[in-house]
TITORGU-894020 format. One record per residue (C-alpha): residue in one letter; chain; x, y, z. Coordinates in steps of 0.05 Angstrom, whole numbers. Each point is the difference from the previous one (the first is absolute). Example, Ala and Ser with C-alpha at 12.3 -4.5 7.8 and 13.67 -1.06 7.14 Angstrom:
TITORGU-894020
R, kolvex, vexfi, x, y, z
R, A, A, 246, -90, 156
R, S, A, 27, 69, -13
end
This chain:
TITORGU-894020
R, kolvex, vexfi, x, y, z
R, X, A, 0, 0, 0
R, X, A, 51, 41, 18
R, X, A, 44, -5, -61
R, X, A, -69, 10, -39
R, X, A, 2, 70, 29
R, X, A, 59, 17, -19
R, X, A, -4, -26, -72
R, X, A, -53, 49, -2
R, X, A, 30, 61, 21
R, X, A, 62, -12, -40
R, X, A, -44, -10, -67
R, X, A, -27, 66, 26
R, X, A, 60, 34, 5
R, X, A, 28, -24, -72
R, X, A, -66, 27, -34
R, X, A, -2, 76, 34
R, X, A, 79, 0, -26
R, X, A, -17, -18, -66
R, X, A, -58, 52, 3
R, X, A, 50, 59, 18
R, X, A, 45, -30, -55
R, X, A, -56, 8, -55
R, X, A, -24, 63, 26
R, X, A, 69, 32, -1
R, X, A, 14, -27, -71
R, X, A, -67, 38, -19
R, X, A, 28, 51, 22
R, X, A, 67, 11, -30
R, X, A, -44, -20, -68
R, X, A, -39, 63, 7
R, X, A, 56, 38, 18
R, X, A, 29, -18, -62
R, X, A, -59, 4, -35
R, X, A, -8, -60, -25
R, X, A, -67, -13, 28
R, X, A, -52, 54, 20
R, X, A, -30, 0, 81
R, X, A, -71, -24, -7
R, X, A, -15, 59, 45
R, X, A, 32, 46, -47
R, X, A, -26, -37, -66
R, X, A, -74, 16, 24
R, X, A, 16, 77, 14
R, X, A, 27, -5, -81
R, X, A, -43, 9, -61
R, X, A, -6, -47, -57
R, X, A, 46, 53, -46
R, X, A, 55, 11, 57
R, X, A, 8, -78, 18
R, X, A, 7, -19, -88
R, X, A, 48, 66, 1
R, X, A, 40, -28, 48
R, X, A, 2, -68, -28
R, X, A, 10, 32, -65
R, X, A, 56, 32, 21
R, X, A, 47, -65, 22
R, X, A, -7, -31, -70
R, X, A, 66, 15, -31
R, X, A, -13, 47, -62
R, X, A, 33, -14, -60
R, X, A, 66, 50, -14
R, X, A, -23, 61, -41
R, X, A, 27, 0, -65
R, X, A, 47, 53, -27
R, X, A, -19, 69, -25
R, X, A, -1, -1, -77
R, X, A, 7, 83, 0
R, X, A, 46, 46, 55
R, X, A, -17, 63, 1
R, X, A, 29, 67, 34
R, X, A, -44, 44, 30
R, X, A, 43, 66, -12
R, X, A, -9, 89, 23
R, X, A, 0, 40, -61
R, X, A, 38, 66, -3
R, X, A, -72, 31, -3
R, X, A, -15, -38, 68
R, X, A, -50, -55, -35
R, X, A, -11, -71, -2
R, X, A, 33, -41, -55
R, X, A, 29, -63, -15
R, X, A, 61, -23, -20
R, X, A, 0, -39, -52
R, X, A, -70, 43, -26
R, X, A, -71, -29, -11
R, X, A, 14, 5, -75
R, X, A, 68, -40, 3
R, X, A, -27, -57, 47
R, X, A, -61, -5, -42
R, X, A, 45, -3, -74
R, X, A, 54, -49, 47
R, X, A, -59, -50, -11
R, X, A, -1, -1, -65
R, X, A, 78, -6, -7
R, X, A, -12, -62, 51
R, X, A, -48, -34, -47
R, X, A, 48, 13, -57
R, X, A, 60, -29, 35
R, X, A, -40, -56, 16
R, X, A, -10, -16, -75
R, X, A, 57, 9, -17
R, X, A, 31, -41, 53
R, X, A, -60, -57, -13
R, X, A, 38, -6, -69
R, X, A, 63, -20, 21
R, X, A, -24, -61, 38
R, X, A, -6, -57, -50
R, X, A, -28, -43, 46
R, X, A, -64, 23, -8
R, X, A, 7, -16, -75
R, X, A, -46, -66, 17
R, X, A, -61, 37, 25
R, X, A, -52, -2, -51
R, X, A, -22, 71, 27
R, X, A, 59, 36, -42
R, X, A, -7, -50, -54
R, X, A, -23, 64, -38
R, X, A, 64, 40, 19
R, X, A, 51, -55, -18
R, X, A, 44, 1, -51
R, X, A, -17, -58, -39
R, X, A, 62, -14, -35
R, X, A, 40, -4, 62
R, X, A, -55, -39, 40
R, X, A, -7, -60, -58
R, X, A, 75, -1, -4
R, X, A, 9, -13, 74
R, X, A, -60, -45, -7
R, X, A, 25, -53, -55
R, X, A, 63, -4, 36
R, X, A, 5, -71, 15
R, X, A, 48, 29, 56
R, X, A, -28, 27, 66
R, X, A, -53, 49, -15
R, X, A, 17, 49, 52
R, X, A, 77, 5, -13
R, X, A, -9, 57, -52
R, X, A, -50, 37, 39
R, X, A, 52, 56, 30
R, X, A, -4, 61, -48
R, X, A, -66, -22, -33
R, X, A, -32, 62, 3
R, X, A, -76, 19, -9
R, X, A, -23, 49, -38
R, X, A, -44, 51, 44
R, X, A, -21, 45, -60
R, X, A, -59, -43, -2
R, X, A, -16, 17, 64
R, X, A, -22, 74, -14
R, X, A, -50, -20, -50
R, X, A, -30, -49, 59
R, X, A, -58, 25, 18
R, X, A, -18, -34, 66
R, X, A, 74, 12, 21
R, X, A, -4, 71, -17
R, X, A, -69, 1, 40
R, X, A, 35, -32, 60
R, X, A, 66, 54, -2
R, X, A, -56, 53, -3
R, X, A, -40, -33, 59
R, X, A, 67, -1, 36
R, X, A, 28, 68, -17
R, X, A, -76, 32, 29
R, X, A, 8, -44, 61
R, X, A, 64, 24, 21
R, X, A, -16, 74, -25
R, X, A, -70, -2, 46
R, X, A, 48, -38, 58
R, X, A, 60, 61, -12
R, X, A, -52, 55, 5
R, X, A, -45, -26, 56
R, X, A, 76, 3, 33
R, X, A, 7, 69, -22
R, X, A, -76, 20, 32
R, X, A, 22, -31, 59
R, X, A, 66, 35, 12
R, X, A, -34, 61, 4
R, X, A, -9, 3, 68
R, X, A, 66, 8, 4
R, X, A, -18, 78, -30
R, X, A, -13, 26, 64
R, X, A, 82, -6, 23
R, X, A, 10, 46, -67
R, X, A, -45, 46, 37
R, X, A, 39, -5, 62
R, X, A, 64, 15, -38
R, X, A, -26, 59, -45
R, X, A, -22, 31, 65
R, X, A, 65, -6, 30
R, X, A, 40, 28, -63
R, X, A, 32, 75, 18
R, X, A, -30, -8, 63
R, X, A, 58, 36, 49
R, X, A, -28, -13, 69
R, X, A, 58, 44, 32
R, X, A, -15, 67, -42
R, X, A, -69, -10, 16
R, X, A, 18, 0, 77
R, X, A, 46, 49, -3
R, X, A, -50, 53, -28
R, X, A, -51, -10, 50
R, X, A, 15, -48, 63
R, X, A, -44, -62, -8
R, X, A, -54, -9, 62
R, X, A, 5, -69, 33
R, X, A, -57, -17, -36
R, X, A, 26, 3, -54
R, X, A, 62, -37, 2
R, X, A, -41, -53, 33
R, X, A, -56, -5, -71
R, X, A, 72, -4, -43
R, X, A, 45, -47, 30
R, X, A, -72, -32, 12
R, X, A, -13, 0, -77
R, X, A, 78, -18, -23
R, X, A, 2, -63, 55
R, X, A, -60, -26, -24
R, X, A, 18, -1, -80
R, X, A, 75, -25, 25
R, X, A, -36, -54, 34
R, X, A, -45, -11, -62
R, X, A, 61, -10, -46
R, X, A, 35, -43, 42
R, X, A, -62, -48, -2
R, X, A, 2, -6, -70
R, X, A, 15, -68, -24
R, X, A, 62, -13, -38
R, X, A, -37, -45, -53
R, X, A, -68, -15, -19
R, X, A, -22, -49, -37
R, X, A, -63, -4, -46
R, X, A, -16, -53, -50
R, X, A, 68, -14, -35
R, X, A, 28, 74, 7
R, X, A, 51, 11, 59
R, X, A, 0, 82, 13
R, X, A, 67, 18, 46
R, X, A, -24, 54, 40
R, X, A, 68, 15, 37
R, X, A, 38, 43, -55
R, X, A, -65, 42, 11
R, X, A, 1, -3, 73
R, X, A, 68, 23, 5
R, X, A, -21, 57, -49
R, X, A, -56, 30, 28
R, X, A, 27, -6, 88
R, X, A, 50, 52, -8
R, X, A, -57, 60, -16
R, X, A, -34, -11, 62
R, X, A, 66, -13, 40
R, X, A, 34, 60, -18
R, X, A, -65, 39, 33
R, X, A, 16, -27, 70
R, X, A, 66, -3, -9
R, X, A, -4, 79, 1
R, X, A, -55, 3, 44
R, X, A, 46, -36, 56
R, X, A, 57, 38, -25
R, X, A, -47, 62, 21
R, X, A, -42, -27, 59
R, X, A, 54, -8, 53
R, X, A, 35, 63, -12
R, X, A, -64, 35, 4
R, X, A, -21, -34, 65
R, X, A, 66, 20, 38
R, X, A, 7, 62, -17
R, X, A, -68, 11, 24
R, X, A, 11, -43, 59
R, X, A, 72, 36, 13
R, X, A, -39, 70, -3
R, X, A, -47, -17, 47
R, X, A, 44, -38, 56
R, X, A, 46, 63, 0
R, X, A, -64, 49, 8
R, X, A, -21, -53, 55
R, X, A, 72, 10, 32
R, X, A, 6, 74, -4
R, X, A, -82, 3, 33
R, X, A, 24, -46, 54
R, X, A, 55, 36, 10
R, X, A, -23, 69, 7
R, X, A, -56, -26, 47
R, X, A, 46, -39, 45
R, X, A, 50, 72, 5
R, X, A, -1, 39, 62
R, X, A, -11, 79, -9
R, X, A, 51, 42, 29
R, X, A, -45, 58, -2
R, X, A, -70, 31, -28
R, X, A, 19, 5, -67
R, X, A, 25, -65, -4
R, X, A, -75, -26, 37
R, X, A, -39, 50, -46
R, X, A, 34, -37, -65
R, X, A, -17, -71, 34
R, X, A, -72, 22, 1
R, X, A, 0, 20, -64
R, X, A, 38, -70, -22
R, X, A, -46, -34, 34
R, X, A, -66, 33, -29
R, X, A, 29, -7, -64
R, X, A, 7, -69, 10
R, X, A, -66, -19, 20
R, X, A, -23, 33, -65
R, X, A, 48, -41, -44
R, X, A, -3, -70, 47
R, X, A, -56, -23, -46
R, X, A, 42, 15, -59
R, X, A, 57, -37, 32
R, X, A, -62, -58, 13
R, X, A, -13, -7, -79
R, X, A, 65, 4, -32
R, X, A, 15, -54, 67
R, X, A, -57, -40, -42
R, X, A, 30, 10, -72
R, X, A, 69, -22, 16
R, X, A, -39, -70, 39
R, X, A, -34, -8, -51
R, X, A, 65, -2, -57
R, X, A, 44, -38, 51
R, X, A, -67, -55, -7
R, X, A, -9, 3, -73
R, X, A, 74, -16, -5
R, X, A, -7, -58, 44
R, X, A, -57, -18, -45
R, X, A, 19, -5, -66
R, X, A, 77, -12, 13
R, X, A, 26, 62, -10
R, X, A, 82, -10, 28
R, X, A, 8, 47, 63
R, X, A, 77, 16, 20
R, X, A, 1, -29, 65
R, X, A, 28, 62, 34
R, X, A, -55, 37, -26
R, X, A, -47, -55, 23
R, X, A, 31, 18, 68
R, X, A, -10, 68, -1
R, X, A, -70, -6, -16
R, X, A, -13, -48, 70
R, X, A, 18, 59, 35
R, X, A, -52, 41, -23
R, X, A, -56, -16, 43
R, X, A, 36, -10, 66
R, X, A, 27, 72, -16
R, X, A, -68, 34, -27
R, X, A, -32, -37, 63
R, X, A, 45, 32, 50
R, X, A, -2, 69, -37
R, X, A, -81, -2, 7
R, X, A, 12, -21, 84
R, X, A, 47, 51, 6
R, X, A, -49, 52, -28
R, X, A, -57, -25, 45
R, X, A, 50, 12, 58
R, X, A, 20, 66, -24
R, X, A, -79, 28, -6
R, X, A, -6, -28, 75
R, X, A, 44, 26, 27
R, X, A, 2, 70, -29
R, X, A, -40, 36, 46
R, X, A, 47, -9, 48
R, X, A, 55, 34, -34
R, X, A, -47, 62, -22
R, X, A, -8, 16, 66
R, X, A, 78, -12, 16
R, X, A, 25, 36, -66
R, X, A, -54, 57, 18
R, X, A, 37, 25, 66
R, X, A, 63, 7, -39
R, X, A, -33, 43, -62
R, X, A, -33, 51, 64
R, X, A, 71, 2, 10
R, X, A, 26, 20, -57
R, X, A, -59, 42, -16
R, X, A, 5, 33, 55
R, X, A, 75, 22, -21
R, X, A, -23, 24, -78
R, X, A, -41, 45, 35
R, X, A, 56, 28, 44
R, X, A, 46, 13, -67
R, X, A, -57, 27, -38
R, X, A, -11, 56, 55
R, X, A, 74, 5, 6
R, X, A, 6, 11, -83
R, X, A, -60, 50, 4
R, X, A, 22, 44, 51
R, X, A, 71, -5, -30
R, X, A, -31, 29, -65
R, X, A, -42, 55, 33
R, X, A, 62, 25, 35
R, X, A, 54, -7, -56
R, X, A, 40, 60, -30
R, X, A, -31, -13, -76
R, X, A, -34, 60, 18
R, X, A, 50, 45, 26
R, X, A, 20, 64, -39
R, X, A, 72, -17, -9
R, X, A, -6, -67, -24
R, X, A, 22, -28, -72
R, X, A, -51, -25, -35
R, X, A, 42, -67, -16
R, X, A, 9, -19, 70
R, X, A, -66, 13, 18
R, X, A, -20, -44, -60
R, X, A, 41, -56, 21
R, X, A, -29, 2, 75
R, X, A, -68, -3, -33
R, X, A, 15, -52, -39
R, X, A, 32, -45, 59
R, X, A, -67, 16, 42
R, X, A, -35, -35, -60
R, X, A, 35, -56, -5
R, X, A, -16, -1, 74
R, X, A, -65, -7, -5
R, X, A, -12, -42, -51
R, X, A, 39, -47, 42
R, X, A, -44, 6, 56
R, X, A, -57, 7, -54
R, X, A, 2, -70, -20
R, X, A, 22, -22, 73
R, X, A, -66, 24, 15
R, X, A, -41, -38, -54
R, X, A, 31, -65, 21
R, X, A, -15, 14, 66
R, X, A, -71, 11, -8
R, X, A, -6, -53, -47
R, X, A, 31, -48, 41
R, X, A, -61, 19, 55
R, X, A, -52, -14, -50
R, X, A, 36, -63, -16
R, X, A, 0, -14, 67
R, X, A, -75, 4, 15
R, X, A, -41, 4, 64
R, X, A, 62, -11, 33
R, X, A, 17, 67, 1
R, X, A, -63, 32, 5
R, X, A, 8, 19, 87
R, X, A, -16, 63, 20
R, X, A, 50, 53, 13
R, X, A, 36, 49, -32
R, X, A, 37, -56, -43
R, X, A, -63, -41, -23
R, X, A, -8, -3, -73
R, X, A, -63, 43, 2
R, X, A, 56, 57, 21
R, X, A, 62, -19, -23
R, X, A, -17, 12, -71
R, X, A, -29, 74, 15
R, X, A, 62, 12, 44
R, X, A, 55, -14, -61
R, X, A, -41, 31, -48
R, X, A, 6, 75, 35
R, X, A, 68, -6, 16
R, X, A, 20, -25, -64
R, X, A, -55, 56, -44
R, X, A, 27, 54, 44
R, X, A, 81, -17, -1
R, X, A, -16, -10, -88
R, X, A, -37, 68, -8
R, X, A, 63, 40, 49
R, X, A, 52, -36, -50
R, X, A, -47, 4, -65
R, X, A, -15, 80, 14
R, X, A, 84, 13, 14
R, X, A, 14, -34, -66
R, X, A, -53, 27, -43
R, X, A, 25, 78, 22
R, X, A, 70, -16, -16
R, X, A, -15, -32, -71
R, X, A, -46, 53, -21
R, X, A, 47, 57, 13
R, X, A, 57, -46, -34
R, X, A, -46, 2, -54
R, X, A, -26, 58, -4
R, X, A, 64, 33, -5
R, X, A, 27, -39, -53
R, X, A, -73, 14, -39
R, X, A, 13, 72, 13
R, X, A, 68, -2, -26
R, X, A, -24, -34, -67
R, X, A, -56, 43, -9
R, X, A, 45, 70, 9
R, X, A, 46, -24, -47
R, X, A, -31, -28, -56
R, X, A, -27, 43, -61
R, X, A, -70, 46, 7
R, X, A, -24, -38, -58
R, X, A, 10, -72, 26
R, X, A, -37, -5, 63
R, X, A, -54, -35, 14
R, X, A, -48, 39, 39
R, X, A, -46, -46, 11
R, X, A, 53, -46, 28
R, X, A, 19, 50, 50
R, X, A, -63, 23, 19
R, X, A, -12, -79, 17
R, X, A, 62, -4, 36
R, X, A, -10, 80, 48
R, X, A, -65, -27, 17
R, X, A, 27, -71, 21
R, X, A, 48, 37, 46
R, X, A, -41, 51, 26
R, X, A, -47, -56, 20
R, X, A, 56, -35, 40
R, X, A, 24, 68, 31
R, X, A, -66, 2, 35
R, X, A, 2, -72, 16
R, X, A, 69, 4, 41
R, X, A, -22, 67, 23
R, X, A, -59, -32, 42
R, X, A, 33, -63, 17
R, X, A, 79, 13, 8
R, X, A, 26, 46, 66
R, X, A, 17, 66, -13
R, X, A, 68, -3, -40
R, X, A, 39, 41, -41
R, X, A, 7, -49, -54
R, X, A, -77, -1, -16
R, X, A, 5, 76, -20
R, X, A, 52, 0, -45
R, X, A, -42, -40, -39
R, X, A, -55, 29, 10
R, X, A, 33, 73, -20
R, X, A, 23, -23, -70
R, X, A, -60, -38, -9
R, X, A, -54, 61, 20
R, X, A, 54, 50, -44
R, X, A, 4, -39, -70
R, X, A, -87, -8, 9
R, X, A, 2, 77, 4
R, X, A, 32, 1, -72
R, X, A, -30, -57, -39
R, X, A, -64, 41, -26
R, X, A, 45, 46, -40
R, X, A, 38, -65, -19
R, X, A, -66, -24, -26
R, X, A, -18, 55, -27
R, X, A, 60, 14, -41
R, X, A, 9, -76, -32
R, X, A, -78, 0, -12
R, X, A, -2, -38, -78
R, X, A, -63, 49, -13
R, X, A, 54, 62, -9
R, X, A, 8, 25, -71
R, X, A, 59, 41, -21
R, X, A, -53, 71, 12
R, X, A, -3, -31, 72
R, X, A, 74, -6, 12
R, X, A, 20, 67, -22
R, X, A, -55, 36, 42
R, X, A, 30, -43, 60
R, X, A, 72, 18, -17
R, X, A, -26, 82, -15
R, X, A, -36, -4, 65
R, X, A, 58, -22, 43
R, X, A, 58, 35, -46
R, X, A, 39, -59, -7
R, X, A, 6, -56, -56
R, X, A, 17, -54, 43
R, X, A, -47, -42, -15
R, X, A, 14, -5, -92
R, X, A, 69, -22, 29
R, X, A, 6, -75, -18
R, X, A, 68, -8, 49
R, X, A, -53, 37, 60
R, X, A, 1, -39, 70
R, X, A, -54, -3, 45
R, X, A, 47, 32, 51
R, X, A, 4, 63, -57
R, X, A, -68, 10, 5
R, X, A, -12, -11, 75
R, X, A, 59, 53, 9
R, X, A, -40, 45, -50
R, X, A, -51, 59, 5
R, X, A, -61, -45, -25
R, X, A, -19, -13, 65
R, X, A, -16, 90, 14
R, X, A, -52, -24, -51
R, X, A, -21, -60, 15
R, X, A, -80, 8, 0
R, X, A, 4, 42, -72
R, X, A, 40, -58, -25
R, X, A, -48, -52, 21
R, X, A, -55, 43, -27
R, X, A, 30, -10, -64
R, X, A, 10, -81, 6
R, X, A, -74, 1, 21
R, X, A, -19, 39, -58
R, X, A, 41, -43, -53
R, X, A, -28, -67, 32
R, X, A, -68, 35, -13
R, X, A, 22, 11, -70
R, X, A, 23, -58, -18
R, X, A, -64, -39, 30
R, X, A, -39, 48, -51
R, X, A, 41, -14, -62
R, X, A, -12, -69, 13
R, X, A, -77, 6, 4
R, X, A, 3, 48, -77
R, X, A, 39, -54, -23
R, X, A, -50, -59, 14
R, X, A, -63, 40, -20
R, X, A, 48, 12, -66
end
């Protein structure tokens, strides 16, 4: 019983092992593929499972191409091939001749009753009576072909073949012509110049992106071209065309990644060192007010241009990417320079944010020190003013140069403490609220304060300077006018010019302290006014010759029909004893010359 038992479980054993044995072999044979799972075979369809048993039948080798062809560029950028539709198609008909006339050089076809017509008979009954071995003569028999022409079956048949391989040639030549659209791709790259195209305007990212885009893509197409197809008996060689047409496209990114990188880090280079200098000049200390009011205005100027900074950040990205994208080559110590631009436009940006926290802090600090130095302008302003007021420009003994240099030393003065005084205030406004305490030095009085010292130390320098230049001037006028010829002044000139003066005599007159400069002036002024009507009056253009001799008859002198007369002559002369008869007599020839002017227009 026992042994029983174990009979039993060893029978057991020795069937699960050969089990695991068959089911293992199974599956190495589906593996392979040399059977199909049944599990698989029922997710299959009829067409997929005959396919695939289709496809492990060996196939018989294809047979050999009976016509190569070379599918070539033309200089015009078309398709063609090489040998030409024409030439393959006439090829045939050289093929059927050499065929012929090959056939007729093999004599043993002499015994086919076939080309019993094409035989020469003479030759063929000769080798047939020979008692001798009737195919010993049969090298050189030839057949004559001319027969065949006239044969009109085999003529049909040549004809049948010629259209079959004409229809097969062009149906070749139809379907090559998808091929057309590379031609299109290379005329559109011919005296393309990607480079001068940059250079006159600086491509957007966007664009380079659409081109090297474009260019890949027909690269890509190219290189997928097959080197030979085959269709029917014709073999075209595409790779002579291939190799033609890749260089178009490939000379477009060739300059595009000549131009891309040097674009993108010099862009890249301008904006880390505008990044550095920012960072810098927000990280300096100031060493005084000036120095603080030029950081605020840094840093408001920077928070203008930060989103600036924020696109072209954005550009230069995204050309680093498209690089990385389509392949462009990247020196890699440009490459290198370009990681550094975030981590250094990131710590410019928390610098900034630092600086704006931190700045009213250092207002009010930088404030005390401009009350400061306010306070000291408006010490040296009083000081300049009351120097001024109390100079000797003024004095009776003092030379006019020296008192012309003083003036101009107080007025470079001033406009020292002029624009002192403009930075000042505008350092308060730039400072804000900050400043805005009460008190004789809040901004609400500051401004008022410099203004009146500054208007009232300008007007005591302005009024000094203006009496000294017009008497400078005046005398040199006066000096011109008493020399020059009675007949060459301009009256009207000089009346312009007395009245200028005489309007600035009573300007000092009111404004200046009593001086004896001012009346000297004044004096030569008042006395040259007193003798201008007669001045007038003699160079009036209304006087006719009866006019001037009445004048000269009147005063009993002939100064004035003297061409080589001076002003002086006549000022020193007796035509002033009758001055009011001798401007009767300009009035009256004015008078008559308005009425000969009136006869002549109702003439």
């Amino acid at each position: 019983h026992d042994d029983s038992i174990a009979l039993k479980k060893d029978v057991q054993e020795r069937i699960q092992i050969k089990k695991m044995r068959r089911e293992r072999e199974r599956k190495e044979k589906i593996a392979q593929g040399i059977i199909v799972d049944s599990d698989q075979e029922e997710d299959t369809t009829a067409d997929e499972r005959r396919e695939r048993i289709a496809a492990k039948i060996p196939r018989p080798p294809a047979l050999p191409p009976f016509l190569k062809v070379t599918l070539v560029l033309t200089p015009e950028h078309e398709l063609a091939f090489s040998p030409s539709r024409a030439e393959c198609i006439s090829s045939f008909s050289k093929v059927i001749t050499d065929i012929e006339s090959l056939a007729g050089k093999f004599a043993s076809v002499l015994h086919d009753e076939r080309l019993a017509p094409f035989v020469t008979r003479i030759k063929f009954e000769h080798i047939m009576e020979s008692e001798e071995d009737p195919y010993k003569d049969w090298v050189g028999v030839a057949i004559d072909i001319s027969g065949l022409k006239e044969d009109r079956g085999y003529q049909n048949d040549c004809t049948e073949i010629k259209t079959v391989v004409s229809d097969n040639i062009n149906r070749f030549w139809e379907k090559t012509k998808s091929f057309a659209s590379y031609c299109t791709m290379v005329r559109d790259c011919v005296d393309l110049s990607m480079k001068e195209s940059i250079t006159d305007k600086e491509w957007s990212t966007d664009q380079f992106r659409t081109v090297l885009s474009k260019y890949s893509e027909q690269v890509e197409a190219m290189n997928s071209l097959p080197e030979i197809v085959r269709e029917g008996f014709v073999l075209l060689e595409m790779l002579p065309f291939r190799e033609s047409i890749l260089p178009y496209p490939q000379k477009i990114l060739s300059e595009v990644h000549d131009t891309l990188p040097v674009i993108a880090y010099r862009r890249n280079e301008d904006l880390l060192i505008a990044i550095k200098d920012a960072t810098y000049r927000l990280e300096k200390d100031c060493k005084d007010v000036s120095q603080f009011v030029e950081y605020l205005q840094f840093m408001a100027k920077l928070v203008t241009e930060l989103p600036t900074m924020e696109k072209e950040f954005g550009v230069i990205a995204k050309m680093y990417a498209i690089a990385g994208e389509f392949d462009v080559p990247l020196p890699a110590e440009e490459l290198a320079l370009y990681r550094t631009l975030l981590p250094s436009f990131t710590h410019l940006k928390t610098t900034l944010t630092y600086c704006e926290a931190t700045r009213d802090e250092l207002v009010k600090k930088y404030s005390r020190d401009l009350e400061v130095q306010i306070r000291k302008l408006l010490q040296d302003i009083k000081r300049l003013k009351n120097e001024v007021r109390h100079s000797n420009v003024l004095a009776d003994d003092v030379d006019a140069q020296y008192a012309m240099d003083m003036i101009l030393d107080y007025s470079k003065q001033y406009k020292t403490y002029s624009s002192l005084a403009h930075e000042y205030l505008d350092y308060q406004n730039r400072f804000g609220s900050s400043t805005r305490d009460s008190g004789p030095f809040s901004q609400d009085n500051i401004a008022s304060i410099l203004n009146l010292e500054m208007s009232e130390t300008e007007r005591d320098i302005r009024l000094r300077r203006l009496l000294w230049e017009d008497l400078a001037d005046w005398n040199t006028n006066l000096n011109i006018w008493t020399s020059a010829n009675f007949i060459d002044i301009d009256v009207v000139e000089i009346q312009k010019i007395v009245k200028q003066k005489s309007q600035t005599v009573m300007l000092l007159d009111k404004a200046l302290p009593a001086n004896s400069i001012l009346p000297q002036l004044k004096m030569g002024v008042n006395e040259f006014k007193e003798s201008l009507p007669i001045l007038v009056a003699l160079r009036n253009p209304c006087l006719k010759q009866r006019h001037i001799d009445t004048i000269e008859e009147l005063a009993g002198i002939t100064v004035i029909s003297d061409p080589l007369c001076t002003v002086s002559s006549v000022l020193e002369s007796s035509y002033f004893e009758h001055r009011a008869d001798i401007m009767k007599i300009s009035i009256q020839a004015s008078n008559e010359a308005t009425l000969e002017s009136m006869l002549q227009k109702v003439k």
